[in-house]
C-alpha positions in Angstrom: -10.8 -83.5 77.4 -7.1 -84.1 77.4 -5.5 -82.5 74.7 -2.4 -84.1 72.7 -0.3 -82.0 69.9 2.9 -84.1 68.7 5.9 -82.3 67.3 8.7 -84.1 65.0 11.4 -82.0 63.6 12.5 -84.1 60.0 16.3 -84.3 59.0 16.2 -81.1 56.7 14.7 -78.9 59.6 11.3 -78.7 59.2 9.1 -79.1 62.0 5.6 -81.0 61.8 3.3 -80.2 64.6 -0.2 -81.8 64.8 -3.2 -81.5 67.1 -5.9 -84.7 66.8 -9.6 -83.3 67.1 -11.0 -86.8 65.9 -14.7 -85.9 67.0 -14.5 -83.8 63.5 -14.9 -85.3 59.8 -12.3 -81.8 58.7 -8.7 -82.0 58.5 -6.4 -78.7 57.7 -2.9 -77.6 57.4 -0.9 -74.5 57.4 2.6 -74.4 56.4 4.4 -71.5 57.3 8.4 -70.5 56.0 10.5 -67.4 56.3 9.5 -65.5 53.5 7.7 -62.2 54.5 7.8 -58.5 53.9 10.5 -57.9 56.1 12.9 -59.7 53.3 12.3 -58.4 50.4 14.6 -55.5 48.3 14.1 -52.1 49.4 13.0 -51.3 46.0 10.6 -54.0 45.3 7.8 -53.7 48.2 5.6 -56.0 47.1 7.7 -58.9 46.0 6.3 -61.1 48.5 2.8 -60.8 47.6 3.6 -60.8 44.4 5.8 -64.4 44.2 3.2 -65.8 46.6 0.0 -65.2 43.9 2.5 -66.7 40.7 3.5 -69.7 42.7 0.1 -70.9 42.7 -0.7 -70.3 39.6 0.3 -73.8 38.4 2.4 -76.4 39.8 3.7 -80.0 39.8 1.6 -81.7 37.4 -1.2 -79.2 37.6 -1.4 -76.0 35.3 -3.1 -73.1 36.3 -6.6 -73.8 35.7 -6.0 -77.3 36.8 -4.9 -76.3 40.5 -8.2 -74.3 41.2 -10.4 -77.2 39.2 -8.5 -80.1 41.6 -9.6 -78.0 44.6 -12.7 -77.2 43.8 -13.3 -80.8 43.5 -11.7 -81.7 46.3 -14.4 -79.3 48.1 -11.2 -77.4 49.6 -10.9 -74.4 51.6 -7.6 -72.6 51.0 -6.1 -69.2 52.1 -2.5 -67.9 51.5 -1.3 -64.6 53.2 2.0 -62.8 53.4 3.3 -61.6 57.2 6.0 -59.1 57.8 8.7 -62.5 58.8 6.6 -65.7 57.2 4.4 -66.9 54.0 2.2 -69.1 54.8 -0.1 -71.8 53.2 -3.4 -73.1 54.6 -5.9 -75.3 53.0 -9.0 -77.8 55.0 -10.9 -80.4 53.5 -12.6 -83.6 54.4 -10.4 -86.1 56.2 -10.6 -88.4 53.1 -9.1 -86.1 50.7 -6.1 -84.9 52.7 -3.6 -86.9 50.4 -4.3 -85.1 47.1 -4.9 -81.3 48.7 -1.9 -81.9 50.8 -0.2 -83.1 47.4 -1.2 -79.7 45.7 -0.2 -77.5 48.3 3.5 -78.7 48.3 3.7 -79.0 45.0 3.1 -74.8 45.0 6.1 -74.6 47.7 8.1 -77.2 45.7 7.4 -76.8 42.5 5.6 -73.7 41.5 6.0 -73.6 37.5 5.9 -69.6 37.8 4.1 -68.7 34.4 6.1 -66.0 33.1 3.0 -64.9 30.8 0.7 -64.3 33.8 3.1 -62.0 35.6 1.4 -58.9 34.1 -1.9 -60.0 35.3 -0.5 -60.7 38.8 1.1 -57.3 38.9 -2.1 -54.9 37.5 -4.1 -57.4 39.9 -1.7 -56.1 43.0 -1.9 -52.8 41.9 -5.6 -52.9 41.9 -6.0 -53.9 45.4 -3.4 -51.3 46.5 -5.6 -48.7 44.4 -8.5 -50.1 46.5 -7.5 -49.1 49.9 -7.3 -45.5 48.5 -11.2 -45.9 48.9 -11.0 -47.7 52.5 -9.4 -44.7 54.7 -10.2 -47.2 57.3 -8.0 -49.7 56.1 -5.7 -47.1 54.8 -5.5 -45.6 58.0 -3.8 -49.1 59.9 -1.9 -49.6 56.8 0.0 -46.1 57.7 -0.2 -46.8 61.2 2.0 -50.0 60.7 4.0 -48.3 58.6 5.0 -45.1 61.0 4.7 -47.4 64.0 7.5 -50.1 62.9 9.5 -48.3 60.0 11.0 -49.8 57.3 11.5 -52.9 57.2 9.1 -54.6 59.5 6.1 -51.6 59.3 5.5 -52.7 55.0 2.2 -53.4 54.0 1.8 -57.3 52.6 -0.1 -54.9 49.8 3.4 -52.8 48.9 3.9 -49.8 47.6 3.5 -49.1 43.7 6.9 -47.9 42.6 8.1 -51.7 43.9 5.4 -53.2 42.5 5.9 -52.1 39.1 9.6 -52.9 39.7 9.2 -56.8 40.3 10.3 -58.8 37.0 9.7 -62.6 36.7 13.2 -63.3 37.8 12.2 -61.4 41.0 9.6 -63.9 41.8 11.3 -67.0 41.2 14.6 -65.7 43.1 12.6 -64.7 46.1 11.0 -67.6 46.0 14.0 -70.1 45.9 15.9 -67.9 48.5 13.1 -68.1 51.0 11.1 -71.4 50.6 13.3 -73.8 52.7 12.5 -76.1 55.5 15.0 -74.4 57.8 12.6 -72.2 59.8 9.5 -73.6 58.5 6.7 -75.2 59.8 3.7 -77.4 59.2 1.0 -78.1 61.3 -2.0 -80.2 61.3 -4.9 -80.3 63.0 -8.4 -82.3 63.0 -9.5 -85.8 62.0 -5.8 -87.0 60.8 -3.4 -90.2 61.8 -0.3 -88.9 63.0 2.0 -92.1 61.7 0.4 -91.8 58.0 0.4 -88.0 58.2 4.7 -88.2 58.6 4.3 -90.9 56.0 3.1 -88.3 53.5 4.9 -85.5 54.9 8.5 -87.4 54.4 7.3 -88.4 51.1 6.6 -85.2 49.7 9.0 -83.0 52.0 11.4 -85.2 53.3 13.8 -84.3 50.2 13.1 -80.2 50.2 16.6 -78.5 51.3 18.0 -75.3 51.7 20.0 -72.7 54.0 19.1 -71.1 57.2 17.1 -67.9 56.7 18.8 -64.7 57.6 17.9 -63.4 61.2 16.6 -59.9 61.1 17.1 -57.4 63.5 14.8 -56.3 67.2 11.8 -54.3 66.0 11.3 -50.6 68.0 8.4 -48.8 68.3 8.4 -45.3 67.0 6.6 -42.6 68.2 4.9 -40.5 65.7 2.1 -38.2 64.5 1.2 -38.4 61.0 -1.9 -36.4 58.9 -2.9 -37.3 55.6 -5.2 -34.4 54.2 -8.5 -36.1 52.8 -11.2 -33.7 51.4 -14.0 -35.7 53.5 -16.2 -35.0 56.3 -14.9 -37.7 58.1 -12.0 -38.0 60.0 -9.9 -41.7 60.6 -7.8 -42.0 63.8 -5.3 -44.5 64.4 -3.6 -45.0 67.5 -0.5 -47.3 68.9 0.9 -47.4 72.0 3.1 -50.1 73.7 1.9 -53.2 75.3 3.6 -56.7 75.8 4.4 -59.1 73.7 2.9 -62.5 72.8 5.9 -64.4 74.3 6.0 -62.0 77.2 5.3 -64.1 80.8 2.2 -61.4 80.9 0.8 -61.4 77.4 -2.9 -62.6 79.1 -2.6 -60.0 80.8 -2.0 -57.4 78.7 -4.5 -59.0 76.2 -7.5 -58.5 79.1 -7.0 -55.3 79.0 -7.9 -54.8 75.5 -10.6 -56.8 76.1 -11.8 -54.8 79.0 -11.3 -52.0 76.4 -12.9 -53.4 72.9 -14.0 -56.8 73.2 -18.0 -57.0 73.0 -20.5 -53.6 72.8 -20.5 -53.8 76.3 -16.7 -52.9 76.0 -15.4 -49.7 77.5 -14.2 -47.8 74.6 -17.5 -48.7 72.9 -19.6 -47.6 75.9 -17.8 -44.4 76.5 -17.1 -43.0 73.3 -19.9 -44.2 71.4 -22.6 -45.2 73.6 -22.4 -42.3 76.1 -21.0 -39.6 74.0 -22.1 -40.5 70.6 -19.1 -39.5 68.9 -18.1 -42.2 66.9 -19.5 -44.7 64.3 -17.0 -47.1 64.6 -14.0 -48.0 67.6 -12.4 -50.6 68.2 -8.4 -51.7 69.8 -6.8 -55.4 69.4 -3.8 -56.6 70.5 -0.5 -56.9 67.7 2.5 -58.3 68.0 5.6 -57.9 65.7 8.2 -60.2 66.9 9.5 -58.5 69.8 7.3 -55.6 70.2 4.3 -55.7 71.2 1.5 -53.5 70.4 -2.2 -52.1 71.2 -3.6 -50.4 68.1 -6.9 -48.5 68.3 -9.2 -47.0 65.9 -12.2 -44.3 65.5 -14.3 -43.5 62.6 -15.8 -40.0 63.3 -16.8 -36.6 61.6 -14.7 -34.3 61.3 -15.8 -31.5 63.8 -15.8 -34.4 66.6 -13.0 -36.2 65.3 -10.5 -33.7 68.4 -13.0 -34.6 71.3 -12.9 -38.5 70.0 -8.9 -38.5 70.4 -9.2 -37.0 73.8 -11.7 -38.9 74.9 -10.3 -42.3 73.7 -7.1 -41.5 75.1 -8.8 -41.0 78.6 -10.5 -44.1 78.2 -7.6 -46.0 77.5 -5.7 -44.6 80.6 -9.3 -44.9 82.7 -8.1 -49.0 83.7 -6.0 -46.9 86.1 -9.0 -46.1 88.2 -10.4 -49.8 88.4 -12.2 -52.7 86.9 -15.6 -54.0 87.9 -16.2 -57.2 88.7 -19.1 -57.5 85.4 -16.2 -56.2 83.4 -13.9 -59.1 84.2 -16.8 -61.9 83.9 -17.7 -61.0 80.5 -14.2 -60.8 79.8 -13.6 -64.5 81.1 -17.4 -65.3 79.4 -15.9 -64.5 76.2 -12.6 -65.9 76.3 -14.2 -69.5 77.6 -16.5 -69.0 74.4 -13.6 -68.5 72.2 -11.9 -71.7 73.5 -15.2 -74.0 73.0 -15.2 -72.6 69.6 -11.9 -73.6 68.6 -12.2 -76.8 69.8 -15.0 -77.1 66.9 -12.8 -75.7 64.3 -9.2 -77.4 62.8 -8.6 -74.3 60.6 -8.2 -72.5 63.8 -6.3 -74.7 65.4 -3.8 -75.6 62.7 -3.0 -72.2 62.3 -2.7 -71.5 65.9 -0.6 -74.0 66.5 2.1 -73.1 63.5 1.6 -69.1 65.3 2.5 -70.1 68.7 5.6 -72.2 67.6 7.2 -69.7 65.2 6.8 -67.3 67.8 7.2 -69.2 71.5 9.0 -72.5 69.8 6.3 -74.1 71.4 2.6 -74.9 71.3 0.0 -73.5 73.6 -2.7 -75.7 74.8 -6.5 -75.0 75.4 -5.8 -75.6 79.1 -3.4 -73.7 79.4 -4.6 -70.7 78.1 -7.7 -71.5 80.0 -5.6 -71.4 83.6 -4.1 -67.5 82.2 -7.8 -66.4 82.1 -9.5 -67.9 85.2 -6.2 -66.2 87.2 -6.7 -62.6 85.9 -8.0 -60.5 88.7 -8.8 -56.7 88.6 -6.1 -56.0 91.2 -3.5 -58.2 88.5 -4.9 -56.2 85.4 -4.5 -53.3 87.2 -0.8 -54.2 88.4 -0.2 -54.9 84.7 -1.2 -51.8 83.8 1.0 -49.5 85.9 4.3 -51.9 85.0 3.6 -51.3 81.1 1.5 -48.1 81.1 0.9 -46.8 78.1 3.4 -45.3 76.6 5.0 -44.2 73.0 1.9 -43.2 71.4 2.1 -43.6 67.5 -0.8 -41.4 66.0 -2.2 -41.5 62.0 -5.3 -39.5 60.5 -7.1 -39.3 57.5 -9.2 -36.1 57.6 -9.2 -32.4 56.3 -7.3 -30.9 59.2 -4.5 -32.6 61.7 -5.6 -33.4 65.1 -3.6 -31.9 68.3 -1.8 -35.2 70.3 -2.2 -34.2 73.9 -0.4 -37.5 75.4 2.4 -38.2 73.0 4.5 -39.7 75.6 
């Protein structure tokens, strides 16, 4: 099935991107503007998160309670996050009722009424899911990863840090919020059962008017290498690894990305196989692919004990570097299996879509088609992976544990 994504770019800078699926009854949206970690105060981590959770807590003509009742009604799906560059805003729903939700969901970006009496709750509320990592050493352990592996200002946590948090007043909010929620930069894409002419209709009713500046470019993001133990009385030991792969916009991304799924993708993975299966020294491993803007990433991790958790480093590490040796040819065709599964699935799912297509144009300033991506998996080879592999070995290891006692890192290089 051919596939057709139009783009329009409105006067004020925003650009609309949409994706018919029409064999769906769904429709959803993501908008997506500069407004991420990455730009808040030094000494008000958190800020993001923070002015994100206020704005949608009443809006336009909607108060608080009103904005969760509408959507319930509406049967809507909604998720907001906060990213180290963007905010973004997604909600599906029914084809039918993509007027109103749409309505709603600007109205937050446009016209956020900011209830200064419900800042307190929005702040104890972020300092209680920063408390809760402090019980997930898992979780903990990727959020000091990030943090080592990118520094300050693009390795924050979308969770911040509790000094900042306590720091943010209600003027804080709403200035963060003004400063960052412009159409220059921003975009908006839809995807599923939609009309395209109507859709730009609503869109340059309800967003035609919205102005502002130009957000701030920030600076190239560099990989640090480091080794970092945080001393946990436990007798489990948390490893997180990082060491350098390519980018999403690089020409070899798929590439790159087939190795880690040679590595992690499926139990029949490597890393799984090797140093769980055969070995039995972990509970939990796993490494995905991450990419910050210009810097691309593969971050791994292992749950062990703590009298294995030396031998799992090693052992991980060889694994990793073990794609030097070769692939085998029932390695790459569940690789290729998977991937083609992943596409049929998307094609079954407009939340997916809408948010890959808004990904793929803040960071290529284009869109990506099934097809495409499609045509990068059926060319990977072993002797190409391979090839990939020796031109970006890897390289720059960034290494955090939570444990009682610090690990030695043999391949910090």
């Amino acid at each position: 099935m051919q596939q057709l994504v139009y783009q329009h770019t409105l006067a004020n800078g925003l650009t609309v991107l949409g994706e018919p699926m029409p064999w769906l009854e769904s429709v959803a949206f993501t908008l997506m503007f500069p407004g991420g970690t990455a730009r808040e105060p030094a000494d008000r981590i958190g800020l993001a998160g923070m002015t994100l959770e206020l704005s949608q807590r009443g809006s336009g003509r909607w108060s608080s309670r009103e904005v969760v009742e509408q959507l319930d009604f509406l049967g809507v799906d909604r998720s907001s996050s906060v990213s180290s560059f963007y905010t973004s805003i997604s909600m599906s729903a029914m084809a039918s009722v993509l007027e109103t939700t749409f309505e709603v969901a600007v109205s937050m970006v446009r016209e956020p009424h900011f209830p200064e009496d419900e800042l307190e709750e929005v702040r104890q509320s972020a300092l209680l899911e920063l408390a809760a990592i402090e019980d997930d050493p898992a979780q903990k352990c990727f959020v000091e990863l990030k943090r080592s592996r990118f520094a300050d200002p693009f390795g924050r946590s979308s969770l911040g840090i509790t000094s900042g948090i306590e720091s943010v007043s209600h003027s804080d909010c709403v200035e963060f919020h003004q400063r960052h929620a412009q159409p220059q930069g921003a975009v908006l894409s839809i995807a599923g059962r939609f009309d395209w002419q109507e859709f730009l209709k609503l869109v340059e009713r309800h967003l035609g008017s919205w102005s502002g500046i130009s957000p701030k470019e920030l600076g190239h993001v560099e990989p640090h290498v480091a080794s970092v133990h945080i001393p946990h009385d436990s007798q489990q030991t948390h490893i997180a690894l990082a060491y350098d792969s390519v980018p999403y916009q690089h020409p070899e991304y798929y590439r790159g990305r087939g190795i880690v799924g040679i590595l992690s993708d499926g139990m029949s993975s490597r890393l799984f196989t090797e140093v769980r299966e055969k070995r039995g020294l972990v509970y939990a491993i796993s490494a995905s692919s991450h990419s910050l803007k210009n810097c691309g990433s593969v971050l791994c991790y292992a749950g062990t004990t703590s009298g294995r958790a030396q031998e799992t480093l090693d052992v991980t590490i060889e694994t990793v570097r073990s794609i030097y040796g070769g692939i085998e040819p029932g390695e790459l065709s569940r690789l290729k299996s998977r991937a083609r599964t992943a596409l049929v699935m998307e094609q079954e799912s407009s939340v997916s879509r809408s948010s890959q297509l808004a990904y793929d144009w803040v960071i290529l300033g284009r869109t990506t088609s099934r097809q495409e991506v499609l045509q990068e998996i059926e060319q990977l080879s072993a002797e190409n992976l391979i090839e990939h592999f020796s031109k970006h070995p890897p390289k720059r290891w960034t290494l955090v544990t939570i444990g009682p006692e610090p690990l030695e890192f043999h391949d910090a290089v």
